[in-house]
C-alpha positions, 0 to 999 in steps of 0.5 A: 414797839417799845423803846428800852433805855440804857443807862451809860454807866451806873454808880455801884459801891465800887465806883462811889468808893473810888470816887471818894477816894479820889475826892480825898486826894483831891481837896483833903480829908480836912475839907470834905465835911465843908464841901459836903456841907457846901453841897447838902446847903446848896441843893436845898436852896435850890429845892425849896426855890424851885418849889415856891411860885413864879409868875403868879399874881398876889391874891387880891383882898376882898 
């Protein structure tokens, strides 16, 4: 028997309108590019530390 997986809710274009909407109240359109920006550096640090190798011994020279 197959479990089905139900997701709570879902982002539509509805609700990411609302929330950048409410993001712009929030923190003002003259921030929003320096938050976006903050974010896209973070998430990138975040990748490219989660892709290198941890634990590993150096290779040894022959």
């Amino acid at each position: 028997m197959q479990e089905q997986v139900t997701l709570l809710w879902s982002l539509g274009p509805a609700e990411i309108a609302m929330l950048l909407v409410l993001a712009i109240f929030i923190f003002g359109p003259k921030r929003l590019p320096e938050l976006g920006q903050a974010l896209g550096d973070t998430l990138r640090s975040f990748r490219s530390a989660s892709k290198e190798p941890k634990g590993l011994p150096p290779s040894e020279a022959e």
